[in-house]
C-alpha positions as CSV (number, residue, x, y, z in Angstrom):
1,X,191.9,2.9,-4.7
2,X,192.2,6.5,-3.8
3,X,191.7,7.9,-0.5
4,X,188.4,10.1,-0.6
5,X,189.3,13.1,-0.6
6,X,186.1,14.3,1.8
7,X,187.6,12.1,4.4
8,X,191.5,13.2,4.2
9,X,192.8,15.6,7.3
10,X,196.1,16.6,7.6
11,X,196.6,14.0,10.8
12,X,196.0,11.4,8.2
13,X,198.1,13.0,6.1
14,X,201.0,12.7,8.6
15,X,199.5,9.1,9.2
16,X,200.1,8.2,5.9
17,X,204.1,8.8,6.5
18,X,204.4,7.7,10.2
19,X,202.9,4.6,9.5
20,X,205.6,2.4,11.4
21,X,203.1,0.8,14.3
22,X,203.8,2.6,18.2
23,X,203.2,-0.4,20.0
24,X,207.0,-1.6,20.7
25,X,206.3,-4.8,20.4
26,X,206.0,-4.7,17.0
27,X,209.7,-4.7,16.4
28,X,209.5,-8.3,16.9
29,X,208.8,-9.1,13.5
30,X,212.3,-7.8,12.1
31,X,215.8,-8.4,12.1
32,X,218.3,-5.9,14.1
33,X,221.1,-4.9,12.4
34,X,223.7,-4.8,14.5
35,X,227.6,-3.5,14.2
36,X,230.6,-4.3,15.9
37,X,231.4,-3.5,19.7
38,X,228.1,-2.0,19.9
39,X,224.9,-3.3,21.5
40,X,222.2,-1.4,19.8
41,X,220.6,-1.9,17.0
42,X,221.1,0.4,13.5
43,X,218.3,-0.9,11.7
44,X,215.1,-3.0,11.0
45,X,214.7,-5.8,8.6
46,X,211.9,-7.5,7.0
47,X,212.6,-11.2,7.5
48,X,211.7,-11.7,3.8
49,X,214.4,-9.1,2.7
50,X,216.6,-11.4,5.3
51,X,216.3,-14.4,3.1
52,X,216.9,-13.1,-0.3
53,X,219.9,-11.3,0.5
54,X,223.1,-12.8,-0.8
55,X,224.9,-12.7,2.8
56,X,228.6,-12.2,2.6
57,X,230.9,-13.8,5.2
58,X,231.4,-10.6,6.2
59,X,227.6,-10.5,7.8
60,X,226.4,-12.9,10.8
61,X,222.8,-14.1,10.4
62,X,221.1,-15.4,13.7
63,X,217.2,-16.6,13.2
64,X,216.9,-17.2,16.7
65,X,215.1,-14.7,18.9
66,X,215.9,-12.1,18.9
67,X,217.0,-12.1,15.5
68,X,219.4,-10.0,14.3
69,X,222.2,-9.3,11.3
70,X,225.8,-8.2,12.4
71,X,228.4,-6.9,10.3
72,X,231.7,-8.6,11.1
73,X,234.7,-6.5,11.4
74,X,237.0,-8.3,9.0
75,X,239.9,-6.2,10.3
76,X,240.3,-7.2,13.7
77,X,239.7,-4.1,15.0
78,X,242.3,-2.2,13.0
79,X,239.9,-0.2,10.5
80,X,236.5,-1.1,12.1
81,X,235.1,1.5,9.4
82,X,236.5,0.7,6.2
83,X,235.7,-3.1,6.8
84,X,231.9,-2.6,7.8
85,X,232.4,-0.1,4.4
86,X,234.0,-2.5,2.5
87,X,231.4,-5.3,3.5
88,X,227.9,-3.1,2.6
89,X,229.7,-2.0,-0.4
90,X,230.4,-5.9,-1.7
91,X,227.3,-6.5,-0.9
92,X,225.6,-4.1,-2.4
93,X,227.3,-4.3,-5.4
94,X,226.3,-7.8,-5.7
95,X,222.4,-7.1,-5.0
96,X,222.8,-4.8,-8.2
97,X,224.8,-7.0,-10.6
98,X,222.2,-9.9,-10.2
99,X,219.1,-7.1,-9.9
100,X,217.9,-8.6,-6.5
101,X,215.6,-6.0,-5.5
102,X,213.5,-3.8,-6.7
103,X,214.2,-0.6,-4.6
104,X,218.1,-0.3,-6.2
105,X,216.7,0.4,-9.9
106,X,219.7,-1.8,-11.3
107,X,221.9,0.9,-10.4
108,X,224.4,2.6,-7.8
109,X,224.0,5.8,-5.6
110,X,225.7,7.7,-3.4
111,X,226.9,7.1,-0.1
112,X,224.3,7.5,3.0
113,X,225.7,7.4,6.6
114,X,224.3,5.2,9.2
115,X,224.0,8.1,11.5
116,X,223.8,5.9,14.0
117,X,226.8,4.3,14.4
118,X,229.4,5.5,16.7
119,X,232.0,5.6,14.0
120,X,231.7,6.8,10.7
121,X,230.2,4.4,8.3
122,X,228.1,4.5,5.0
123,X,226.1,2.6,2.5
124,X,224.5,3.1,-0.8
125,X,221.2,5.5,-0.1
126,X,219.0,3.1,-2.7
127,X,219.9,0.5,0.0
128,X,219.4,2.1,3.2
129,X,215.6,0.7,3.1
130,X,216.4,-2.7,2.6
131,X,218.2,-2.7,6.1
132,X,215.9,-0.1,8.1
133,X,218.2,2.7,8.7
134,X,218.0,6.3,9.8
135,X,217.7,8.4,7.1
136,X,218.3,12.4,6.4
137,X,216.8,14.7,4.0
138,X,216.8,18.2,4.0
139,X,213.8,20.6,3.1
140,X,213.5,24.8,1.9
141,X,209.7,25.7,1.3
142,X,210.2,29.2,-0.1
143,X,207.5,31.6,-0.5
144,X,207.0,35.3,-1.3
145,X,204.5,37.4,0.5
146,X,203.1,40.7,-0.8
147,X,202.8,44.8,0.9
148,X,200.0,43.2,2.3
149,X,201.0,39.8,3.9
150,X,199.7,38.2,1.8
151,X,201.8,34.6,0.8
152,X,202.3,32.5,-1.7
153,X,204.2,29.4,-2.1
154,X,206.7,28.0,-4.7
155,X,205.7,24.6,-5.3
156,X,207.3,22.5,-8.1
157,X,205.5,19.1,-10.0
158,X,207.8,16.2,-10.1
159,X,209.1,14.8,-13.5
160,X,207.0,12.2,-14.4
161,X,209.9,9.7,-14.6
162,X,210.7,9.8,-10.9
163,X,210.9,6.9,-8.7
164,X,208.7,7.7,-6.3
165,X,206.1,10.3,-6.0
166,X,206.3,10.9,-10.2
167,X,204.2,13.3,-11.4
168,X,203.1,14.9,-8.3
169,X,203.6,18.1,-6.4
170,X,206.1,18.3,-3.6
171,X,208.4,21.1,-1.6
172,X,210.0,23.8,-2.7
173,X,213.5,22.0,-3.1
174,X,214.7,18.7,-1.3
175,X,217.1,16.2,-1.4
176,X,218.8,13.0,0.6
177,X,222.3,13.8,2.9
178,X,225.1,12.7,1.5
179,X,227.7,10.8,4.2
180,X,230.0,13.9,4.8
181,X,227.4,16.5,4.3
182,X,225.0,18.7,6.6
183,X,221.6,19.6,6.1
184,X,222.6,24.0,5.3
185,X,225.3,22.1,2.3
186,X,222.7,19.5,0.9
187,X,219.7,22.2,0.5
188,X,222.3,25.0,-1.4
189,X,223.1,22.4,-4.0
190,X,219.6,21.2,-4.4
191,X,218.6,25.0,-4.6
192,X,220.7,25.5,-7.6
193,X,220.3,22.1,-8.8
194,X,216.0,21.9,-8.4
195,X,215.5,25.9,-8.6
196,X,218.1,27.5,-10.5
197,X,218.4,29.4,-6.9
198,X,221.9,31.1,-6.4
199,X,224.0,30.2,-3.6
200,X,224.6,33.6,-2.0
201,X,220.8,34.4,-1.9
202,X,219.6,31.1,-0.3
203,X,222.8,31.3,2.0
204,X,221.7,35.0,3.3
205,X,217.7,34.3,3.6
206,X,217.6,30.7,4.4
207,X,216.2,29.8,8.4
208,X,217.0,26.9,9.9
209,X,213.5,25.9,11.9
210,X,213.7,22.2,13.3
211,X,213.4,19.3,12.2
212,X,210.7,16.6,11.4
213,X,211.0,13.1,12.3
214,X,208.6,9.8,11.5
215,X,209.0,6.3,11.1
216,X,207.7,5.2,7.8
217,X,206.4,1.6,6.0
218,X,206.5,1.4,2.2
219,X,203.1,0.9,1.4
220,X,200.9,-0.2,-2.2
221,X,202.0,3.0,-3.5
222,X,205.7,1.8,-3.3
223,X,207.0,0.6,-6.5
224,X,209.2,-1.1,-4.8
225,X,209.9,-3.4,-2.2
226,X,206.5,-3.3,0.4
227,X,207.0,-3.2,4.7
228,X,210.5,-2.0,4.0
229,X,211.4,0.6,7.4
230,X,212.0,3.8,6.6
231,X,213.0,5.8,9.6
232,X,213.3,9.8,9.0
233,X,215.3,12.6,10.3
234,X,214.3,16.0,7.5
235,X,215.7,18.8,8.7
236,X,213.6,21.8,7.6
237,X,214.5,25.5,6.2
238,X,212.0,28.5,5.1
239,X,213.1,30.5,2.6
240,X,211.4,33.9,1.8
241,X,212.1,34.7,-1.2
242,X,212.1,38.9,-3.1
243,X,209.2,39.3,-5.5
244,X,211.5,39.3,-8.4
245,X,212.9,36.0,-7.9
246,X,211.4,32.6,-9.9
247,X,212.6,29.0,-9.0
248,X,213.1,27.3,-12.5
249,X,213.8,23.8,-12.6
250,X,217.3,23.6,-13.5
251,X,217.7,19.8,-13.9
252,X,215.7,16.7,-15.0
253,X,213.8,15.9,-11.6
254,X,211.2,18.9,-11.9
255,X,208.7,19.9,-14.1
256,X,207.4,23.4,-13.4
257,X,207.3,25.2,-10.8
258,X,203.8,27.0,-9.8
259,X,203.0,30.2,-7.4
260,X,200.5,29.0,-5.2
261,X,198.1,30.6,-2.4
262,X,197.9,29.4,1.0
263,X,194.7,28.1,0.2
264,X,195.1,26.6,-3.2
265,X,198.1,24.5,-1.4
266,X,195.4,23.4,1.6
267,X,193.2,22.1,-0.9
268,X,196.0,20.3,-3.0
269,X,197.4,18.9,-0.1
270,X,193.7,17.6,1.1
271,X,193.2,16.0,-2.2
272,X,196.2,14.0,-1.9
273,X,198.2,15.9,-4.9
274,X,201.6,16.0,-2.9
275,X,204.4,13.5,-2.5
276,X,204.0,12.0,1.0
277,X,206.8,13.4,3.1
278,X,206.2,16.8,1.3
279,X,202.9,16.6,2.7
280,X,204.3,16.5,5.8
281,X,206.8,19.3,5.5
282,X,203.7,21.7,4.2
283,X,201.4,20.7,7.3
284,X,204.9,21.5,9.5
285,X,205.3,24.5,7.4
286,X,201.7,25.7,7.9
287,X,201.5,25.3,11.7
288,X,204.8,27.3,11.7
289,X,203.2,30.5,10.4
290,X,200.0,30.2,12.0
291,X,197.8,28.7,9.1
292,X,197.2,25.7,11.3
293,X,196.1,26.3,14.8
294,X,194.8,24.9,17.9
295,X,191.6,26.7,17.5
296,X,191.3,25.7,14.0
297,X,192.4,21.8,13.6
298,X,191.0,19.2,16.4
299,X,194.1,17.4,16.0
300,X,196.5,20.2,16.5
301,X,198.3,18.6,19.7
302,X,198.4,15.0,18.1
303,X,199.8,16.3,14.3
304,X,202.8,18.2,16.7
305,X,203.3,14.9,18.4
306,X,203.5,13.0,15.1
307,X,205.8,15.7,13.5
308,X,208.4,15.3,16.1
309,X,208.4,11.0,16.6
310,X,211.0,9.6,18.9
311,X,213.4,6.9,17.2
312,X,214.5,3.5,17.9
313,X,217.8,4.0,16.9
314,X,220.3,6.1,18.4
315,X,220.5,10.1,16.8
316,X,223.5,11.3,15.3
């Protein structure tokens, strides 16, 4: 059942993403994923996710509190990254071959770093759910404002084949970081590749302007795998944009883009029309250029708090 929209705010909004419980004790419940010479943990895993996975020898299981999975460095020591590589990859490809879960789709993706680690190590982004680890997106909401001040926001409809969040409205562009790549790289291809934006224009008027971080749970509106911990690092860019210029979806993954007022993006956002994180960005976005205030929103100080949540895992 939907959430009535009469009762939505914009701290339930950021609820509905940081969903991952504050109480530490919580973390009880999962599996640590653990990597050679290395005494903290990586990553989270539901004990249910433990048992279905088709362990490799490459990967220590111990049930006994606390419980934890380590990655075994097949190579002695000599190529501690390529054999924690090599093992995720095996694995991974295995999960896919015999359709395990249902979070992979049946299919392959690109490479995500555990940002984490102290070396550099990666595994399939469709995967990183499954064992709890940090990811990294990267955000541009672009807008336009008029002689007057007056601004509006370019807000694109997701295709409706999508895995998540089909069919609904979400940031201007975004996209997952590719092991190798930075946040300013991932958020130029995705402008050209989402918007039809060309690389020397978002390079000149693109502003770097923090980051957002949240622990997340995938919920009933999952279509995959539920209670799977999502932790979140999305780095966030505005992008003012000449009068003259139009996103236009450029690839598969958007619909149509629409010019929105600040207030016809308030109300779509209280009636539970965007994609969840995009939410997010939007409230972050809003409280940036003084659309939400203290003197305006009772939960001003804890929606700030929220935006900027503290990980478990150690930051890259």
């Amino acid at each position: 059942m939907a959430e009535d929209p009469n009762k939505r705010t914009y701290l339930s909004l950021i609820e509905a993403s940081d969903s991952f419980p504050y109480d530490a004790t919580s973390a009880g419940k999962y599996y640590q994923l653990l990597l050679p010479n290395d005494d903290q943990p990586h990553g989270y895993l539901l004990p249910e996710i433990v048992h279905k996975m088709p362990w490799t020898p490459d990967f220590h299981v111990n049930h006994n509190q606390p419980r934890s999975v380590t990655v075994i460095d097949s190579s002695g020591g000599q190529d501690t990254p390529g054999s924690i590589n090599a093992a995720f990859q095996k694995l991974v490809d295995i999960c896919v071959d015999q359709n395990l879960f249902h979070i992979l789709d049946g299919k392959h993706s690109e490479p995500f770093s555990i940002v984490s680690a102290k070396y550099p190590v990666h595994l399939e982004r469709f995967s990183a759910a499954l064992f709890g680890i940090t990811c990294r997106g990267s955000y541009i909401i672009a807008y336009t404002k008029a002689a007057d001040g007056t601004m509006k926001l370019w807000i694109p409809r997701r295709a409706a084949h999508l895995y998540t969040g089909a069919g609904m409205l979400d940031g201007t562009v975004a996209g997952g970081i590719k092991a190798g790549h930075s946040p300013l790289e991932t958020v130029i291809h995705e402008a050209d590749e989402e918007a039809s934006l060309p690389e020397d224009l978002v390079r000149e008027r693109v502003r770097s302007v923090g980051v957002i971080t949240y622990i997340g749970v995938t919920g009933s509106d999952f279509p995959g795998e539920k209670g799977l911990v999502v932790p979140l690092i999305n780095y966030m860019h505005d992008l003012e944009l000449p009068a003259d210029v139009v996103p236009k979806p450029n690839d598969d993954e958007v619909e149509q883009f629409y010019c929105m007022t600040v207030a016809e993006v308030q109300r779509a956002l209280l009636n539970g029309e965007f994609k969840a994180d995009s939410a997010v960005a939007l409230v972050g976005f809003f409280i940036r250029h003084g659309v939400i205030t203290a003197d305006n929103e009772r939960d001003f100080i804890e929606i700030n708090m929220r935006l900027h949540r503290r990980l478990p895992f150690r930051l890259p």
